[in-house]
C-alpha positions as CSV (number, residue, x, y, z in Angstrom):
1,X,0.0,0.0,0.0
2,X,3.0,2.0,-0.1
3,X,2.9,3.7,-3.6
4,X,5.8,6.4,-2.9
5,X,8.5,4.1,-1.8
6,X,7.1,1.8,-4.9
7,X,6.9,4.9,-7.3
8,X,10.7,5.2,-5.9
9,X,12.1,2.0,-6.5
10,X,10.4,1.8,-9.9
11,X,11.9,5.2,-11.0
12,X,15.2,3.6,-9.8
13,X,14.9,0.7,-12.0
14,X,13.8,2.9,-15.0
15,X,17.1,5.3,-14.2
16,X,19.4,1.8,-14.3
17,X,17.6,-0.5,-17.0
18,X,16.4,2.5,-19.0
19,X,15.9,-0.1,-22.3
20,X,14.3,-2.9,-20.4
21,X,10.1,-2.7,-20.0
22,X,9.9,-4.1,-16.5
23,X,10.5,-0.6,-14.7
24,X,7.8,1.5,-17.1
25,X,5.2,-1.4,-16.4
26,X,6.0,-0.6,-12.8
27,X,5.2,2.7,-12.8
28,X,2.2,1.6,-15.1
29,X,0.9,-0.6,-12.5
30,X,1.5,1.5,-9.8
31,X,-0.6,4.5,-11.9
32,X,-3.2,2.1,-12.0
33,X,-3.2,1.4,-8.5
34,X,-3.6,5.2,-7.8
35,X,-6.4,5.4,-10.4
36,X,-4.3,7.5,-12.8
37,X,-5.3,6.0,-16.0
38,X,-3.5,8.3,-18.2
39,X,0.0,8.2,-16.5
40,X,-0.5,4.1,-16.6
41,X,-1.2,4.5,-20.8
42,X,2.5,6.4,-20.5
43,X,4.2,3.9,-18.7
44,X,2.7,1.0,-20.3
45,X,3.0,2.6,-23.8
46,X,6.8,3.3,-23.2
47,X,7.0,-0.5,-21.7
48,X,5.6,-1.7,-24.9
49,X,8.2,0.6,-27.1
50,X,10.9,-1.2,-25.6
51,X,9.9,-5.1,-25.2
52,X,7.0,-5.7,-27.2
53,X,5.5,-8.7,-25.8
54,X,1.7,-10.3,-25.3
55,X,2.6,-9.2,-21.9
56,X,3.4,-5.5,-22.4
57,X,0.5,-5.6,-25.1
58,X,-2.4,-6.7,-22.7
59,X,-1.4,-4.2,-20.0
60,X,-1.7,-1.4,-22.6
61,X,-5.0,-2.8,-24.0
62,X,-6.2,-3.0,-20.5
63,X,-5.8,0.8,-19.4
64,X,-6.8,1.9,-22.9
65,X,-9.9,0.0,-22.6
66,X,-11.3,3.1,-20.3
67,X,-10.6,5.7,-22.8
68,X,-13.6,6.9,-25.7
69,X,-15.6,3.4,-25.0
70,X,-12.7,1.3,-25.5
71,X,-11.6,1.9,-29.5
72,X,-8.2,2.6,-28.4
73,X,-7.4,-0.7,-27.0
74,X,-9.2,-2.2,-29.8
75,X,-7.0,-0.9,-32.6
76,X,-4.0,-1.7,-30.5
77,X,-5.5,-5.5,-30.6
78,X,-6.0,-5.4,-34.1
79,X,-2.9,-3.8,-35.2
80,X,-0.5,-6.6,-32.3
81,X,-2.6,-9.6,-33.9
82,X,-1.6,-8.7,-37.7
83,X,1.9,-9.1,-36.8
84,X,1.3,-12.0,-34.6
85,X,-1.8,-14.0,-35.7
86,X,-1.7,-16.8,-32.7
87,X,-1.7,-14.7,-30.1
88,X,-4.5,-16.5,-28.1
89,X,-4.5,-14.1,-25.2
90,X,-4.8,-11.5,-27.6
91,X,-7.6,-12.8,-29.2
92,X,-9.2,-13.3,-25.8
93,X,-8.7,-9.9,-24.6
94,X,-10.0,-8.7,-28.0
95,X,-13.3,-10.8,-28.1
96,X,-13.6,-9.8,-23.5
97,X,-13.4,-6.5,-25.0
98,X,-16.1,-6.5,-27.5
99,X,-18.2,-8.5,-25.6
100,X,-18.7,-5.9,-22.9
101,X,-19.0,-3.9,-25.0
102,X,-22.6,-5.6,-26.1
103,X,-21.1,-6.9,-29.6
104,X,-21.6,-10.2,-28.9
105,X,-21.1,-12.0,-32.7
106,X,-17.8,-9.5,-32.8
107,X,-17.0,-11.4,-29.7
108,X,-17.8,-14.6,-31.3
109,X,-15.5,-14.7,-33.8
110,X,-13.0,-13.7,-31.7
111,X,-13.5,-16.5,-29.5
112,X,-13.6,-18.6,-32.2
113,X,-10.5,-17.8,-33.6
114,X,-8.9,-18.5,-30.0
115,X,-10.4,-21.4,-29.7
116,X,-9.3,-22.9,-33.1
117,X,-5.4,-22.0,-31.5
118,X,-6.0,-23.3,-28.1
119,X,-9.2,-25.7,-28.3
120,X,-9.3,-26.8,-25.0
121,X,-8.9,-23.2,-23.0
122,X,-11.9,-23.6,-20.7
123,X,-11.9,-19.8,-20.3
124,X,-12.3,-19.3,-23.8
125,X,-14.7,-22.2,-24.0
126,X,-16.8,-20.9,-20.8
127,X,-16.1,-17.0,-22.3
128,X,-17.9,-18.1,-25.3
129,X,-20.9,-20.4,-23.6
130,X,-21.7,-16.9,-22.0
131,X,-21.6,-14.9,-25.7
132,X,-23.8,-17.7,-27.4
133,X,-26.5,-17.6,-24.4
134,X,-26.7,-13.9,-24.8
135,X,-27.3,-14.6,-28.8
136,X,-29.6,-17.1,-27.8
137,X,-27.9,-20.0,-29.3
138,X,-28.3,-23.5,-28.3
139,X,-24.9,-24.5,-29.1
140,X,-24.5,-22.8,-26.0
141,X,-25.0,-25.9,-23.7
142,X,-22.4,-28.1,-25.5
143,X,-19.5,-25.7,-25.6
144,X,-20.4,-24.6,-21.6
145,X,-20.0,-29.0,-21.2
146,X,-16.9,-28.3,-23.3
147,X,-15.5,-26.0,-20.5
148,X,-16.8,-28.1,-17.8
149,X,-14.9,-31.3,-19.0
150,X,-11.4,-29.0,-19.5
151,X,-12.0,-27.1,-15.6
152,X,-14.1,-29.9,-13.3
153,X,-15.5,-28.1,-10.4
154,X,-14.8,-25.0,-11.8
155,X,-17.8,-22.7,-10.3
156,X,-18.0,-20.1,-13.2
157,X,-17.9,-22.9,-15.6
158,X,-20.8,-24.8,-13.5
159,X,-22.6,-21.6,-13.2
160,X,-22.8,-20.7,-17.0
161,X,-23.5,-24.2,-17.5
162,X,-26.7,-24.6,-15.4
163,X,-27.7,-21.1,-16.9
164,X,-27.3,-22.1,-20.4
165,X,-29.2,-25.0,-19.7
166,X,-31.9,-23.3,-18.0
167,X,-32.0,-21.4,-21.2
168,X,-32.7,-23.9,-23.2
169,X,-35.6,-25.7,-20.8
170,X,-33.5,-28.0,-19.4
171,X,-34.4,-26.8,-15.8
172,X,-34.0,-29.4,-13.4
173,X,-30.4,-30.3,-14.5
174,X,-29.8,-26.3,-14.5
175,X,-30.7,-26.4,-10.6
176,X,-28.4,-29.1,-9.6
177,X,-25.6,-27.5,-10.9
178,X,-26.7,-24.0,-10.0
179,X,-26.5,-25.0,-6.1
180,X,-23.3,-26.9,-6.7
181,X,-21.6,-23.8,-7.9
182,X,-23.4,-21.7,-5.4
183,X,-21.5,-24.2,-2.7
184,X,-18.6,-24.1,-4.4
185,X,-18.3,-20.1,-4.8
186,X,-21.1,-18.6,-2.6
187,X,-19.7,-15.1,-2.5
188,X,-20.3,-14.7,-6.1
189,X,-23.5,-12.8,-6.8
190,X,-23.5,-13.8,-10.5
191,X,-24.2,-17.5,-9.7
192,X,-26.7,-16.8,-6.2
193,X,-28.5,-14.4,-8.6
194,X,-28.5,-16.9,-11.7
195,X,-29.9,-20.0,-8.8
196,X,-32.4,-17.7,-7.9
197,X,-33.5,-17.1,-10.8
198,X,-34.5,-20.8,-11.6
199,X,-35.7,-21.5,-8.2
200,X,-38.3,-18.7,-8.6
201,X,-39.1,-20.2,-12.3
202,X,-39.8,-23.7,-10.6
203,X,-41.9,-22.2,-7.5
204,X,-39.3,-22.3,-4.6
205,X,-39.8,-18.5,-4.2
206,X,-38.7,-18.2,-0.3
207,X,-35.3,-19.9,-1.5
208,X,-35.3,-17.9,-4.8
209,X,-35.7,-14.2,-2.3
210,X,-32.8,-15.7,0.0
211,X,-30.6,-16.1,-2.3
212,X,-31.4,-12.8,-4.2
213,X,-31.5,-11.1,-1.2
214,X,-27.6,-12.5,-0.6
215,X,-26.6,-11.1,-4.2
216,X,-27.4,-7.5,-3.5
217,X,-26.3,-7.6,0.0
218,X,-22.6,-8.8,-1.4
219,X,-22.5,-4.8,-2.7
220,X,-20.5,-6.7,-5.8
221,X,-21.8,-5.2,-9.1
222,X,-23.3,-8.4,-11.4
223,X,-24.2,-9.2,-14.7
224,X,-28.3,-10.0,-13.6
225,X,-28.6,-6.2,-11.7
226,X,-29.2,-4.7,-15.3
C-alpha cells in the first residue's frame, strides 16, 4: 500500500535499465493502483516501445480499454494480432473487450479464432458459452459441457453451465448445478443471482428471495442487476 517508496524504487529501475520494460510497467501498474489511468497509458505505452510482448500488449490494451468506450485498446489489438496472428490471449482480450461492450457476434469470432489455436482453454470455451446464451444460441450448452470437461469443479464454468441449460428448458439439470456452484463459490453474486432465478421459475420462491436477497447484499456489481 505503499505507492511512494514503490513509485521510488520503480523510477530507480527505470534510471538503471532505462531499455528494459519491466521498470515502465511498474510505474504503469503502480498508476493504475492510484487510479491514474493516463500516466498508466504512458508507462505502459513506453513499456511496450521497448519489449513488445503479449505481456506488455495486454497491460496497454487493459488501461486503454477506459478511454472513448474502448476503440483505443481495440485498434492496438488489431494492429499486435496482424503481426502476430496466434496470439491467443490476444484474441481473448479482444473478443472480453467486444463482448462488454454488447457486440456479442464480434465477440464470437474472436472467440472462435482462440479457440481454433488453443481448443481446450476452458476460459475461452466458458467466455464463449456466455456470448452464445446472450445470442440465444443452443450450441451454448455443449461448448459450456466443453468448458466443464477442461476445468471440473470449476464454479463459473458450472454456473454458465446450469444457466445455459436453464436457457434452453432443461431446468431441473440447471438447478443441480446451480447450487453446486453456489456451494462451491457462494460469495459470487452472479451465480446466487443466476440459482435464484431458476428457483423462482420452478416455485421455490422463499429460496429464490434468499438467495437474491444474498446477491445484492454482497455490494458486488453483477451481470443480472441490469
Amino acid at each position: 500500500g505503499d505507492s511512494v517508496r514503490a513509485e521510488k524504487r520503480a523510477r530507480d529501475v527505470v534510471a538503471q535499465n532505462p531499455k528494459f520494460a519491466v521498470g515502465h510497467s511498474l510505474l504503469g501498474d503502480i498508476a493504475m493502483v492510484r487510479n491514474q489511468p493516463s500516466a498508466a497509458i504512458d508507462a505502459y505505452r513506453r513499456a511496450h516501445q521497448a519489449e513488445p510482448s503479449t505481456g506488455s500488449v495486454l497491460r496497454l490494451f487493459g488501461a486503454l480499454l477506459s478511454q472513448d468506450g474502448g476503440r483505443p485498446a481495440l485498434q492496438l489489438g488489431e494492429q499486435w494480432l496482424k503481426s502476430h496472428p496466434r496470439d491467443v490471449a490476444v484474441h481473448k482480450a479482444m473478443a472480453d473487450a467486444h463482448a462488454r461492450s454488447g457486440d456479442f457476434q464480434k465477440a464470437r469470432r474472436a472467440y472462435e479464432t482462440a479457440l481454433k489455436l488453443l481448443p481446450g482453454d476452458a476460459e475461452a470455451l466458458n467466455n464463449m458459452a456466455n456470448v452464445l446464451i446472450r445470442l440465444k444460441d443452443p450450441a451454448s450448452v455443449k461448448t459450456a459441457e466443453a468448458a466443464v470437461a477442461n476445468a471440473p469443479g470449476n464454479a463459473l464454468a458450472t454456473d454458465t453451465l446450469g444457466w445455459a441449460l436453464f436457457q434452453n428448458g432443461q431446468t431441473e439439470r440447471a438447478l443441480q448445478l446451480l447450487r453446486d456452484a453456489r456451494l462451491r463459490q457462494p460469495g459470487n453474486p452472479e451465480i446466487r443471482y443466476h440459482l435464484a432465478v431458476v428457483l423462482a421459475h420452478s416455485g421455490r420462491k422463499s429460496e429464490a428471495l434468499e438467495e437474491i436477497d444474498a446477491s445484492l447484499k454482497s455490494g458486488l456489481a453483477f451481470e443480472g442487476m441490469q
